[in-house]
Biopython code that builds the backbone (N, CA, C, O; Angstrom):
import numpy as np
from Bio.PDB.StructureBuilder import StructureBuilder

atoms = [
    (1, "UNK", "N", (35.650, -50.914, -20.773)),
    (1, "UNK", "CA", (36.275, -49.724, -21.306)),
    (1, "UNK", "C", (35.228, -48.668, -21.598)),
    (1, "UNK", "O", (35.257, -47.573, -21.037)),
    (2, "UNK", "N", (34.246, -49.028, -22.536)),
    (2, "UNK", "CA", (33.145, -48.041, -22.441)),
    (2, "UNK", "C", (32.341, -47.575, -21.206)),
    (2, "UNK", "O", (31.525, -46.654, -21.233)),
    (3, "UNK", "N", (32.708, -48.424, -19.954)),
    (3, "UNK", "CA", (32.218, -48.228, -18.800)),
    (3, "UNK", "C", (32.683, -47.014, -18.212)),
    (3, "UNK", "O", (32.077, -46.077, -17.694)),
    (4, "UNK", "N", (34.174, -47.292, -18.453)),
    (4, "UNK", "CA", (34.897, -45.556, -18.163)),
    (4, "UNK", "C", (35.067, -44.332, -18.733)),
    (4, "UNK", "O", (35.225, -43.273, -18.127)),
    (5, "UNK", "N", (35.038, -44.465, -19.678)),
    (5, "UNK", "CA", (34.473, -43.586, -20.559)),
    (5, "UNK", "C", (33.208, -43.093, -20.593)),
    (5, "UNK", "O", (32.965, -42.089, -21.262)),
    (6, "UNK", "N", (32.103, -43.828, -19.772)),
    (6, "UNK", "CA", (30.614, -43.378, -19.597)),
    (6, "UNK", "C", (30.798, -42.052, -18.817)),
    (6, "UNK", "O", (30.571, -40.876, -19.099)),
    (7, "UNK", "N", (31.383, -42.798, -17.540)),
    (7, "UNK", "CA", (31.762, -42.305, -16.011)),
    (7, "UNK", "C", (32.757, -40.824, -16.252)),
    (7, "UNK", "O", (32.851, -39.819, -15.547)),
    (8, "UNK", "N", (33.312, -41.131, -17.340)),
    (8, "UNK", "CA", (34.582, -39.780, -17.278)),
    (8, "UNK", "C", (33.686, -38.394, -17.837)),
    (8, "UNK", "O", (33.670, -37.238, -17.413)),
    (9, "UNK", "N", (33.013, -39.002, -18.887)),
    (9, "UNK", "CA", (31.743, -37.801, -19.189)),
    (9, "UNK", "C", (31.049, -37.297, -18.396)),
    (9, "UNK", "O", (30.976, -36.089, -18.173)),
    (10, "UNK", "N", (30.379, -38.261, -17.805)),
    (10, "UNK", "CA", (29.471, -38.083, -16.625)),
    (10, "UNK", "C", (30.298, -37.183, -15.507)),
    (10, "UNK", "O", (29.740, -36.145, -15.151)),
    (11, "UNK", "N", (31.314, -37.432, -15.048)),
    (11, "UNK", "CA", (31.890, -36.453, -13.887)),
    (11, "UNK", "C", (32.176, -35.213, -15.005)),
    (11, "UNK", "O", (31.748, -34.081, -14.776)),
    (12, "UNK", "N", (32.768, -35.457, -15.962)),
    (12, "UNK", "CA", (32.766, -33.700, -16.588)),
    (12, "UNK", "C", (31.851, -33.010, -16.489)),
    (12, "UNK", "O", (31.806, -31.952, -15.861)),
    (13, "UNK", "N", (31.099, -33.460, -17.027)),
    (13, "UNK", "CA", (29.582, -32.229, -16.937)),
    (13, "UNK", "C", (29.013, -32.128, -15.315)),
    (13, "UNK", "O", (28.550, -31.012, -15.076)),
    (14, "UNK", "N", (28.966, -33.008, -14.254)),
    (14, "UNK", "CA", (28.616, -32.794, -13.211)),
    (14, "UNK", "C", (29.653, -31.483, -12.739)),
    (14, "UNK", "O", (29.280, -30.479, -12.133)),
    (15, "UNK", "N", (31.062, -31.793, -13.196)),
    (15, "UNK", "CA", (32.129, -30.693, -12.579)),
    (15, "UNK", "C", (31.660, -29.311, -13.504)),
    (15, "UNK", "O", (31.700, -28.191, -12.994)),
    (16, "UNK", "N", (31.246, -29.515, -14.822)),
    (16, "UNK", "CA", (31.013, -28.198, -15.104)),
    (16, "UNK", "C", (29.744, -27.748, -14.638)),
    (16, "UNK", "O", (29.851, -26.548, -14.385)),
    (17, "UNK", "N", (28.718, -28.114, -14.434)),
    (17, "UNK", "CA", (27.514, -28.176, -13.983)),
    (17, "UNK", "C", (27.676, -27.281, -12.899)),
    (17, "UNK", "O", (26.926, -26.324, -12.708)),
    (18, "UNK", "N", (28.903, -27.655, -11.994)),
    (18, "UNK", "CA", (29.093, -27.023, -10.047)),
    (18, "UNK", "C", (29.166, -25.864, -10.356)),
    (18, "UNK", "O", (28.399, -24.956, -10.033)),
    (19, "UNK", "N", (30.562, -25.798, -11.329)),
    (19, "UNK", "CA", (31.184, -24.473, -11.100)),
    (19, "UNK", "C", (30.235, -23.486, -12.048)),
    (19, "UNK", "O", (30.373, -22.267, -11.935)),
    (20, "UNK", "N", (29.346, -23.997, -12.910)),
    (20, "UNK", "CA", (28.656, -22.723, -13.389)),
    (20, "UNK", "C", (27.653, -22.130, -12.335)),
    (20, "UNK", "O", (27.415, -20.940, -12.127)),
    (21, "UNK", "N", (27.150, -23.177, -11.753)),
    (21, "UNK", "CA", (26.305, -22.762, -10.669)),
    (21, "UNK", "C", (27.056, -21.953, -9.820)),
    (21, "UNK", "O", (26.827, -20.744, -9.783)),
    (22, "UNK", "N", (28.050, -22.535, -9.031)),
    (22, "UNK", "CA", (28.547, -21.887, -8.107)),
    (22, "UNK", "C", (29.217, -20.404, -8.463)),
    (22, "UNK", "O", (29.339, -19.641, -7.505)),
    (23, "UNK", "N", (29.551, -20.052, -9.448)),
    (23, "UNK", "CA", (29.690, -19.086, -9.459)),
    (23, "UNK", "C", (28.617, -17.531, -9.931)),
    (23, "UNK", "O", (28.943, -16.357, -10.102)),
    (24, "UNK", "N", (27.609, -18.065, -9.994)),
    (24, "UNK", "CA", (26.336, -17.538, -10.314)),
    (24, "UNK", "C", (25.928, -16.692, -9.415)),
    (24, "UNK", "O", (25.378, -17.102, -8.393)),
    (25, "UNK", "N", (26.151, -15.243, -9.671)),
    (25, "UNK", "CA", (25.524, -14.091, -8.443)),
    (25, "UNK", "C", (24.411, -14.548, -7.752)),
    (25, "UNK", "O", (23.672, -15.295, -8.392)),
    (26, "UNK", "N", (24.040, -14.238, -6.377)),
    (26, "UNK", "CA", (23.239, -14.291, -5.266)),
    (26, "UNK", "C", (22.879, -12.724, -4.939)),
    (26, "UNK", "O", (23.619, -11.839, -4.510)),
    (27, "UNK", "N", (21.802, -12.693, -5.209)),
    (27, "UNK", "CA", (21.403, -10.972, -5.074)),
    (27, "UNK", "C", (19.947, -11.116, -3.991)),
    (27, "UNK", "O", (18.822, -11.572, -4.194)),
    (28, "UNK", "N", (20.523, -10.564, -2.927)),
    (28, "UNK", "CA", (19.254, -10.105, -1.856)),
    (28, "UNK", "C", (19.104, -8.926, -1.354)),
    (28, "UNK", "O", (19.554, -8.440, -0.317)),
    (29, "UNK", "N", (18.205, -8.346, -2.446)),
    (29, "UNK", "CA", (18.494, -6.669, -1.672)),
    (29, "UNK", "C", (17.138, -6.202, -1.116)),
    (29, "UNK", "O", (17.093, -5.062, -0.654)),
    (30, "UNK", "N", (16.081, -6.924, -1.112)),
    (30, "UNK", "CA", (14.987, -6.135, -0.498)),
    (30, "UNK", "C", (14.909, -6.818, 1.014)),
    (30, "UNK", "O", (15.400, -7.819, 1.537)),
    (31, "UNK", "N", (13.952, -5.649, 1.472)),
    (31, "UNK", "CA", (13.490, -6.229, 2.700)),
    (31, "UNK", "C", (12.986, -7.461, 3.483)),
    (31, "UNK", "O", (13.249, -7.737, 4.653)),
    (32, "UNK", "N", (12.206, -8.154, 2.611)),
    (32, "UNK", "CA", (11.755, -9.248, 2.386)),
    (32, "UNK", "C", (12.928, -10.281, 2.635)),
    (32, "UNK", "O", (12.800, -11.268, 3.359)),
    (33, "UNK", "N", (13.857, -10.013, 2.089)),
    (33, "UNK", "CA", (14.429, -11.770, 1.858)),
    (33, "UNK", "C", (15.323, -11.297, 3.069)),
    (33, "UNK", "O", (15.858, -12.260, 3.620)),
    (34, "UNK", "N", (15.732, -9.679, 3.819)),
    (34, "UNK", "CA", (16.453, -10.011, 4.749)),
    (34, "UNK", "C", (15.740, -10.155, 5.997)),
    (34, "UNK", "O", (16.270, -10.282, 7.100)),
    (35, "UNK", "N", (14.232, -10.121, 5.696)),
    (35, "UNK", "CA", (13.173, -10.502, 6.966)),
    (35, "UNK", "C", (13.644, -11.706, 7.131)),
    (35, "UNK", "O", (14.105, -12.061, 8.216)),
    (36, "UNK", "N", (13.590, -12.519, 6.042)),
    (36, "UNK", "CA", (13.262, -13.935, 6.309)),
    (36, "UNK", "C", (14.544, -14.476, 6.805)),
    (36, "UNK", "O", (14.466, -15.663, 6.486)),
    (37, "UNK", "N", (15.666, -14.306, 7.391)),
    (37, "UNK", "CA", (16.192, -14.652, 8.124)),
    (37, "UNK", "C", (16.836, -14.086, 9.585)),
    (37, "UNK", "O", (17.989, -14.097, 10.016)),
    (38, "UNK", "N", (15.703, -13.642, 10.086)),
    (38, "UNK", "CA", (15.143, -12.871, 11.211)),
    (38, "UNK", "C", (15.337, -14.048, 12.578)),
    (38, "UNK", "O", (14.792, -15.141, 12.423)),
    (39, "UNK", "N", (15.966, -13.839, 13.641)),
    (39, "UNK", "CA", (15.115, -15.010, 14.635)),
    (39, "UNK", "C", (13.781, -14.137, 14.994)),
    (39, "UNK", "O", (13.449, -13.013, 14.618)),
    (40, "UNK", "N", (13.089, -15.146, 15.930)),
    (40, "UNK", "CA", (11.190, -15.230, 16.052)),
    (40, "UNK", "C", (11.291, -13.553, 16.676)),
    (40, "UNK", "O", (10.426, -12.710, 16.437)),
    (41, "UNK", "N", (12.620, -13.277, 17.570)),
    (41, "UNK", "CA", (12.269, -12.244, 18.522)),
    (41, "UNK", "C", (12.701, -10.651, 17.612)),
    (41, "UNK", "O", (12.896, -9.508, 18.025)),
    (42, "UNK", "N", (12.717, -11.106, 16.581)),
    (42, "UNK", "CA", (12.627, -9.724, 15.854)),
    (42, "UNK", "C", (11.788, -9.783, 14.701)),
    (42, "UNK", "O", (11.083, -10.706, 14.293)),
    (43, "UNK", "N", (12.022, -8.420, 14.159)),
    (43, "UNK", "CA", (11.256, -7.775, 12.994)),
    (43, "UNK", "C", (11.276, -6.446, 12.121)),
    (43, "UNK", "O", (11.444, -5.487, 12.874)),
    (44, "UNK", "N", (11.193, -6.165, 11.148)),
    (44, "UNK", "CA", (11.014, -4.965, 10.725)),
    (44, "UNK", "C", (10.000, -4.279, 10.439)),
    (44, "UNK", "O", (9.046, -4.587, 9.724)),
    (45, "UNK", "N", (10.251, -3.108, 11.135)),
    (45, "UNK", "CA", (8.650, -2.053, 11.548)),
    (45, "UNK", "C", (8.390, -1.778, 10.297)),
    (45, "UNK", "O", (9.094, -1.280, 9.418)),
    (46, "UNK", "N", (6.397, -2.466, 10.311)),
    (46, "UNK", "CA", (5.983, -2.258, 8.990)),
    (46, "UNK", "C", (4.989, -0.840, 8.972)),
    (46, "UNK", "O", (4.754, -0.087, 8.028)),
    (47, "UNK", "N", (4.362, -0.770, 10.812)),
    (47, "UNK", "CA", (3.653, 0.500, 10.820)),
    (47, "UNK", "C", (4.084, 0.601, 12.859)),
    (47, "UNK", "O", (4.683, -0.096, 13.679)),
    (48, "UNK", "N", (3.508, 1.595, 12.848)),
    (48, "UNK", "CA", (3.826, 1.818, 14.608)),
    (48, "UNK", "C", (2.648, 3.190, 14.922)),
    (48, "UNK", "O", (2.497, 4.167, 14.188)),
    (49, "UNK", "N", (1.835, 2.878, 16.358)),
    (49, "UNK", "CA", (1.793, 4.183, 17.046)),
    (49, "UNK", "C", (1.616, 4.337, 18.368)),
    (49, "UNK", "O", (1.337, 3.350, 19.049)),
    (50, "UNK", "N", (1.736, 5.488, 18.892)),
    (50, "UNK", "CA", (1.673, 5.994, 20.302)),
    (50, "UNK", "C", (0.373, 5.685, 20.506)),
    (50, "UNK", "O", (-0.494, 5.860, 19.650)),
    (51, "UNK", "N", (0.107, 5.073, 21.980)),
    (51, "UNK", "CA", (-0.938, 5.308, 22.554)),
    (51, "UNK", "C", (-1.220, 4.559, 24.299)),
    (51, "UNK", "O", (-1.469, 3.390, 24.596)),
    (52, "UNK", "N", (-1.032, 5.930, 25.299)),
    (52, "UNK", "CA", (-1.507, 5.236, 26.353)),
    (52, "UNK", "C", (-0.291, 4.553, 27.412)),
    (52, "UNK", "O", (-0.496, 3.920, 28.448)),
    (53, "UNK", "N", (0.689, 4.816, 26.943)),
    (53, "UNK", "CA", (2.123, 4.833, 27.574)),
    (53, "UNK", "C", (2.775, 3.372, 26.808)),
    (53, "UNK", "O", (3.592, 2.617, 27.333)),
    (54, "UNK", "N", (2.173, 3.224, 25.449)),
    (54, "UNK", "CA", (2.490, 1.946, 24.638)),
    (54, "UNK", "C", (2.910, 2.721, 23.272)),
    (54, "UNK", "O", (2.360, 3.727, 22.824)),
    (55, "UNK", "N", (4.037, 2.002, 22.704)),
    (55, "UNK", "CA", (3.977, 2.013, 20.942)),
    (55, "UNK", "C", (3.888, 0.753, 20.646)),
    (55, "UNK", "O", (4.571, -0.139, 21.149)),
    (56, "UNK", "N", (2.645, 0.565, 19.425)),
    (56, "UNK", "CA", (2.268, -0.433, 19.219)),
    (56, "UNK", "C", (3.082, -0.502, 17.832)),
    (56, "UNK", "O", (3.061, 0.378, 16.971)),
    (57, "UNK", "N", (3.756, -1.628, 17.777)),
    (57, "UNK", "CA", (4.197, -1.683, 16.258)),
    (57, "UNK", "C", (3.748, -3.363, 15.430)),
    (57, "UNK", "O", (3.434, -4.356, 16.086)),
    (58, "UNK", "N", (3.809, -3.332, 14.209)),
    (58, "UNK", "CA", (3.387, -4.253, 13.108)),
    (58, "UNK", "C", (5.175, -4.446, 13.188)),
    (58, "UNK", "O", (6.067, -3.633, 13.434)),
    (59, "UNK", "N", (5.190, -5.522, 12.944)),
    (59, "UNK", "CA", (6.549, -5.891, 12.472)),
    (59, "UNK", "C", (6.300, -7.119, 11.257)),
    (59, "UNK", "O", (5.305, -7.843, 11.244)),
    (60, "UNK", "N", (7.385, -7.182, 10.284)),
    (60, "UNK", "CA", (7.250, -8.148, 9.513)),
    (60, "UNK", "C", (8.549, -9.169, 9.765)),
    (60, "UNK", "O", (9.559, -8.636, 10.226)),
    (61, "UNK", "N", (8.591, -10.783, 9.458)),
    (61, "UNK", "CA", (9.540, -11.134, 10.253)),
    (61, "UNK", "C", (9.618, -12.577, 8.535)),
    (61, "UNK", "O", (9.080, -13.676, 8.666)),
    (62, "UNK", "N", (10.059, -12.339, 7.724)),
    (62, "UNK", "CA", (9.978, -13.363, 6.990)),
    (62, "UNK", "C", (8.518, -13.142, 6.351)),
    (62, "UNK", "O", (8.021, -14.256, 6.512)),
    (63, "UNK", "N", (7.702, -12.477, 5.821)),
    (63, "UNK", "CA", (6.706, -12.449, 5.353)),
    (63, "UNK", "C", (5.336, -12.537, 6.344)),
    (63, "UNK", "O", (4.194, -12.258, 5.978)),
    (64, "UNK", "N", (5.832, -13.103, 8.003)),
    (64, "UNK", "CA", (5.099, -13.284, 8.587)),
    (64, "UNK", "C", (5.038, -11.888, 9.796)),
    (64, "UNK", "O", (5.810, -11.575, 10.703)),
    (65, "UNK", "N", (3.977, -11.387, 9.390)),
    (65, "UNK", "CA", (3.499, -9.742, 10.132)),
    (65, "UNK", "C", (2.398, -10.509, 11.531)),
    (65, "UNK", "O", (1.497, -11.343, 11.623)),
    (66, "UNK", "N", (3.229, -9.541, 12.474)),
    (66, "UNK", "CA", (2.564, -9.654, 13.932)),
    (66, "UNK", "C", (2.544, -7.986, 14.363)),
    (66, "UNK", "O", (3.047, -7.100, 13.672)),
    (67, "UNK", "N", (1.896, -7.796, 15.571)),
    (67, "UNK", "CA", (1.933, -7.068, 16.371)),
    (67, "UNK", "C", (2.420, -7.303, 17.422)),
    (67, "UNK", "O", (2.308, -8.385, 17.997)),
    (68, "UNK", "N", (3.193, -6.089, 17.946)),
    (68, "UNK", "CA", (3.736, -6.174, 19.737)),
    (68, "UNK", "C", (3.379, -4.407, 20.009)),
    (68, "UNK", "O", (3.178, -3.427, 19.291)),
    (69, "UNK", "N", (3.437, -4.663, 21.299)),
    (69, "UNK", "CA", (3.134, -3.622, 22.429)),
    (69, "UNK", "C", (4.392, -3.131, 23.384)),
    (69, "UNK", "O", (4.427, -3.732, 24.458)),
    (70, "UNK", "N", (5.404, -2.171, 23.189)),
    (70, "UNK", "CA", (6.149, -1.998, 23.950)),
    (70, "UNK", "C", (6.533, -0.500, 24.587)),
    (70, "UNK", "O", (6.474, 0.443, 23.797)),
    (71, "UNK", "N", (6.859, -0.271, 25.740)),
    (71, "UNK", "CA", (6.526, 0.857, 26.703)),
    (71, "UNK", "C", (6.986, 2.298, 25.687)),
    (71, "UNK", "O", (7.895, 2.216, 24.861)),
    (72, "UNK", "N", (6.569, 2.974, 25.809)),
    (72, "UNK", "CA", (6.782, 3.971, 24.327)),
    (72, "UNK", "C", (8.257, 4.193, 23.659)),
    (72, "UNK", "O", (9.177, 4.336, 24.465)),
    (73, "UNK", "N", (8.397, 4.211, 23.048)),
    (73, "UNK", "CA", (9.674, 3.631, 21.856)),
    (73, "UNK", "C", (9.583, 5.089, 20.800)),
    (73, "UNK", "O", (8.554, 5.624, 20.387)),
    (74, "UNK", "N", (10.752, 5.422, 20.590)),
    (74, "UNK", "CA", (11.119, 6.134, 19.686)),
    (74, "UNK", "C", (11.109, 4.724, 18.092)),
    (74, "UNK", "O", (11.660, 3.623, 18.105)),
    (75, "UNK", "N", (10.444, 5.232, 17.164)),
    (75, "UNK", "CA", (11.176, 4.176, 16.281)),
    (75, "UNK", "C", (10.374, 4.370, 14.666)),
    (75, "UNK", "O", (9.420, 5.147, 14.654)),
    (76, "UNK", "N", (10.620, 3.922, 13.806)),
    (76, "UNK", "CA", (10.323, 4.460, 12.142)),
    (76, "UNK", "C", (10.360, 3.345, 11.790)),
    (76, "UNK", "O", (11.087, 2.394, 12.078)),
    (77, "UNK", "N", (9.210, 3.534, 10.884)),
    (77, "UNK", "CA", (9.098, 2.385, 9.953)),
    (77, "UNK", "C", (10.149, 2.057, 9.142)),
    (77, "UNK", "O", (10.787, 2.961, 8.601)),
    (78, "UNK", "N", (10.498, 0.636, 8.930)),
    (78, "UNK", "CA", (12.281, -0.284, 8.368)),
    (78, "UNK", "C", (13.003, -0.322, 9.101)),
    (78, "UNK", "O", (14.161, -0.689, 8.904)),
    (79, "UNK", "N", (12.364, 0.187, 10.580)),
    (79, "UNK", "CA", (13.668, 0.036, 11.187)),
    (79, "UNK", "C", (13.903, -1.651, 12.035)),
    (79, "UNK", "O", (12.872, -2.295, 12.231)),
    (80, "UNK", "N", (14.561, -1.950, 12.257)),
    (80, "UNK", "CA", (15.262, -3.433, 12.617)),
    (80, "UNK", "C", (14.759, -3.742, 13.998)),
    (80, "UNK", "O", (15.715, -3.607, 14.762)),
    (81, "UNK", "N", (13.692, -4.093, 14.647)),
    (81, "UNK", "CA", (13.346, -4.327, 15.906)),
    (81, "UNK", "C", (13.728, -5.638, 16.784)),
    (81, "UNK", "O", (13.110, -6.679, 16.561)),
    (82, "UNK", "N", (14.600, -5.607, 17.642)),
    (82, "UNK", "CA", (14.778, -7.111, 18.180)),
    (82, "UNK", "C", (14.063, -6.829, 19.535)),
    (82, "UNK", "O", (14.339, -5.697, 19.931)),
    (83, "UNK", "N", (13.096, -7.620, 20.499)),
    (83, "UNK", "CA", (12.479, -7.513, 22.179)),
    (83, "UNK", "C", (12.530, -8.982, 22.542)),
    (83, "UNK", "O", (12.688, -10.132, 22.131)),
    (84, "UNK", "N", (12.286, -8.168, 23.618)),
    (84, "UNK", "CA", (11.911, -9.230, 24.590)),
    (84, "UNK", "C", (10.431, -9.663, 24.620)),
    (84, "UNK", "O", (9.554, -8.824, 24.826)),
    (85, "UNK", "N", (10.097, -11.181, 24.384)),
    (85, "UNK", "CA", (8.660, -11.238, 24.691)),
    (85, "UNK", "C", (8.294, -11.438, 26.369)),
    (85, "UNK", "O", (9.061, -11.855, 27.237)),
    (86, "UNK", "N", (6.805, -10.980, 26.531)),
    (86, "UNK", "CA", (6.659, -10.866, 28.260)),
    (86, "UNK", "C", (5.359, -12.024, 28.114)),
    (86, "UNK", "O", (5.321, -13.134, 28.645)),
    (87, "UNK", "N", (4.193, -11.314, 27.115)),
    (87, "UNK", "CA", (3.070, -12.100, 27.633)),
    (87, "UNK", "C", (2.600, -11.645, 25.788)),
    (87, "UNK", "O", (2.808, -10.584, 25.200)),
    (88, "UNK", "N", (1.794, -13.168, 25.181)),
    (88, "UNK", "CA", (1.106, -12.648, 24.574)),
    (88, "UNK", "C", (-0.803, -13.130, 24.686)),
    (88, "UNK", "O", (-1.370, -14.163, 25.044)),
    (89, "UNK", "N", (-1.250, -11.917, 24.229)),
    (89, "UNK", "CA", (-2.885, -11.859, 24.762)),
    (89, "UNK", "C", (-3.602, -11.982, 22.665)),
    (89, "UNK", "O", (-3.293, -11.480, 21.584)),
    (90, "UNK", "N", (-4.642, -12.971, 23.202)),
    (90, "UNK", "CA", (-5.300, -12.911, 21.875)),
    (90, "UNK", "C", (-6.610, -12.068, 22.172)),
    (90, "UNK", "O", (-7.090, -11.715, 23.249)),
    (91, "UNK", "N", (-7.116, -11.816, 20.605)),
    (91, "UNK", "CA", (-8.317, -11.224, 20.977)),
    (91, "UNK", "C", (-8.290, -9.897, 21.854)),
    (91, "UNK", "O", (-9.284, -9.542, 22.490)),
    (92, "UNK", "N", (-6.897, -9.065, 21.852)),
    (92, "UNK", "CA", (-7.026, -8.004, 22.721)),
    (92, "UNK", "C", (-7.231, -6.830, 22.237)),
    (92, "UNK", "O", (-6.708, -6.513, 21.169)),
    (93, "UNK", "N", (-8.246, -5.741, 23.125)),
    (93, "UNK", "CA", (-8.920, -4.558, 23.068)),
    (93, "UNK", "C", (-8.077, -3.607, 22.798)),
    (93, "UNK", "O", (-7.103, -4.119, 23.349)),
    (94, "UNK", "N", (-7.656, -2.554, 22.354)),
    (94, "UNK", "CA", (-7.226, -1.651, 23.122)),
    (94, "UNK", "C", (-8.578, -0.736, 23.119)),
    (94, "UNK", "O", (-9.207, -0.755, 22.061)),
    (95, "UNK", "N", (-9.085, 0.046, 24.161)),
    (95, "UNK", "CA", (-9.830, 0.881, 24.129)),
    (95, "UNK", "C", (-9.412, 2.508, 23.836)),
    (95, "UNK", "O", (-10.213, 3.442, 23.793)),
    (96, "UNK", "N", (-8.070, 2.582, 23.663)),
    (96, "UNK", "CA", (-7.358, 3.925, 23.525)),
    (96, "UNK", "C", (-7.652, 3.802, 22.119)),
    (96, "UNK", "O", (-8.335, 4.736, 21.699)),
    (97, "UNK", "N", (-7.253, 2.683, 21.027)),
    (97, "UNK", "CA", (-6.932, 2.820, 20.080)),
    (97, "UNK", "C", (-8.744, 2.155, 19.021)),
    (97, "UNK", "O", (-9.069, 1.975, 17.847)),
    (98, "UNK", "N", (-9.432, 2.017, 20.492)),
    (98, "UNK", "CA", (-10.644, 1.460, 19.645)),
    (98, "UNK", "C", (-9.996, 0.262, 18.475)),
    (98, "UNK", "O", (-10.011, 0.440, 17.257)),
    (99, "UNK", "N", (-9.559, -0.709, 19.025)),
    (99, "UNK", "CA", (-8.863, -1.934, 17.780)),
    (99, "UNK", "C", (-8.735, -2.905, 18.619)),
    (99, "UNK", "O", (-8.356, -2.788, 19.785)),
    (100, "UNK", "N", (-9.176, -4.333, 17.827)),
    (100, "UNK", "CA", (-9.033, -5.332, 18.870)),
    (100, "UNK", "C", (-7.974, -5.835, 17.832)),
    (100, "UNK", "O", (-8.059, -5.604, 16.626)),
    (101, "UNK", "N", (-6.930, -6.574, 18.450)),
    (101, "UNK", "CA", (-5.358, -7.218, 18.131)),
    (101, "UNK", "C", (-5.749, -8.927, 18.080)),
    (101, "UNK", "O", (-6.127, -9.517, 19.092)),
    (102, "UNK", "N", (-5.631, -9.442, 17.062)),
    (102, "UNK", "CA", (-6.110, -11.009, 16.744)),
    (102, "UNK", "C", (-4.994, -11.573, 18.072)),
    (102, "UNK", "O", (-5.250, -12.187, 19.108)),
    (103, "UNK", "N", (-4.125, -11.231, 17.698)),
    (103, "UNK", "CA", (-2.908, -11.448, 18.745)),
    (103, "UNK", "C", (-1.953, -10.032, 18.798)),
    (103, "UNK", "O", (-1.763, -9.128, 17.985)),
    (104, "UNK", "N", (-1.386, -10.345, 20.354)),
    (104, "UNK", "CA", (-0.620, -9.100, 20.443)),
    (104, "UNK", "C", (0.520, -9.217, 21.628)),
    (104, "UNK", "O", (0.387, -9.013, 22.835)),
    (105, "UNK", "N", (1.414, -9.522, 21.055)),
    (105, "UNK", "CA", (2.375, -9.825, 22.195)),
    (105, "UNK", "C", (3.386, -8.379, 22.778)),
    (105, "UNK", "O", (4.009, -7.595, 22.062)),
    (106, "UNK", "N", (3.273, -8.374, 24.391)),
    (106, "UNK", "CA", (3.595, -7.326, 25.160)),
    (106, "UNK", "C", (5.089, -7.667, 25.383)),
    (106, "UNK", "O", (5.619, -8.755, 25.607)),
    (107, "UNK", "N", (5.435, -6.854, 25.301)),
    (107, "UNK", "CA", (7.123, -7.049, 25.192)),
    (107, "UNK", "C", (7.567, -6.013, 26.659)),
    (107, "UNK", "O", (7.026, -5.055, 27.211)),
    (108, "UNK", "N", (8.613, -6.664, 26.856)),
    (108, "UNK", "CA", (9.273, -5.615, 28.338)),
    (108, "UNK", "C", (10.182, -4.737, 27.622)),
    (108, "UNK", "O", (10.176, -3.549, 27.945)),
    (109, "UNK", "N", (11.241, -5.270, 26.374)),
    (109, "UNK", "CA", (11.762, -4.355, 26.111)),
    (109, "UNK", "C", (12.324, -4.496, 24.877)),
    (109, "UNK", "O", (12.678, -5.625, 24.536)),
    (110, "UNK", "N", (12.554, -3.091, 23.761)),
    (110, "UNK", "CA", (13.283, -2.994, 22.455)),
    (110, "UNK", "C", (14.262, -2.806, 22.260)),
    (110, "UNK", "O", (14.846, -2.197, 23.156)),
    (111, "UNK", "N", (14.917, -3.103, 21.268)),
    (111, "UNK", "CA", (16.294, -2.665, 20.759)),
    (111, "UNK", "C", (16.576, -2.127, 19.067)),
    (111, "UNK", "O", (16.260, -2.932, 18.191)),
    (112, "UNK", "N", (16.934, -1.306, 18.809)),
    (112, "UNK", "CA", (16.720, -1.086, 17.099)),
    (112, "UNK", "C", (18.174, -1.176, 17.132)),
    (112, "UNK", "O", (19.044, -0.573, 17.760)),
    (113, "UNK", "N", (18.175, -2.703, 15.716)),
    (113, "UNK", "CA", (19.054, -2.990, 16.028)),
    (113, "UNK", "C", (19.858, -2.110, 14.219)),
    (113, "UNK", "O", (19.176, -1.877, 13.222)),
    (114, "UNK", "N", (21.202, -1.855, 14.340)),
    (114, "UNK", "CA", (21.771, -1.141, 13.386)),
    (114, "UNK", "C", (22.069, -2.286, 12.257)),
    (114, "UNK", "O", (22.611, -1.980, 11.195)),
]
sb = StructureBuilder()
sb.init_structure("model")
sb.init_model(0)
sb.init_chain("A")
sb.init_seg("    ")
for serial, (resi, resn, name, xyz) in enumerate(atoms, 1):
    if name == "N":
        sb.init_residue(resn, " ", resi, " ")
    sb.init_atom(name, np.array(xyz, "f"), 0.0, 1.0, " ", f" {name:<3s}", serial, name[0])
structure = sb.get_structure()
């Protein structure tokens, strides 16, 4: 008898336990937390520039910031970038921009996505 009575407590508070949780606001309003559920082939433009029939942009993708290279692009920083990857090159030069890219993946093509 005290066995059920353990058990009947025990599920009360687990049931109140849910529903306080579950009803507990979920607030994601910065950039950041909607990076982080990005797939790999996008990002949000953290910097970008012209050079050489390329816009080079920084994208951030979940906290994790890369560079890509794609054929010149209209585009502003926050804005929502999804491409195509083509080739990526480490250790690359640009000599237009005097900057070598730890990594830098060349993309065929962008999309800003709304």
């Amino acid at each position: 008898m005290k066995i059920s009575a353990f058990f009947a407590i025990l599920l009360t508070g687990c049931l109140s336990f849910t529903i306080a949780h579950a009803s507990a606001p979920v607030q994601e309003s910065s950039k950041a937390s909607q990076a982080a559920k990005l797939p790999d082939n996008e990002g949000i433009v953290v910097s970008h520039m012209d050079a050489a029939g390329y816009t080079y942009m920084e994208l951030d993708n979940g906290g994790n910031k890369f560079w890509i290279a794609a054929p010149t692009t209209p585009v502003n920083d926050g804005d929502h970038i999804r491409f195509v990857e083509n080739m990526v090159m480490t250790n690359f030069t640009s000599k237009t921009l005097n900057r070598t890219f730890s990594t830098l993946i060349f993309v065929t093509s962008t999309e800003i996505k709304k």
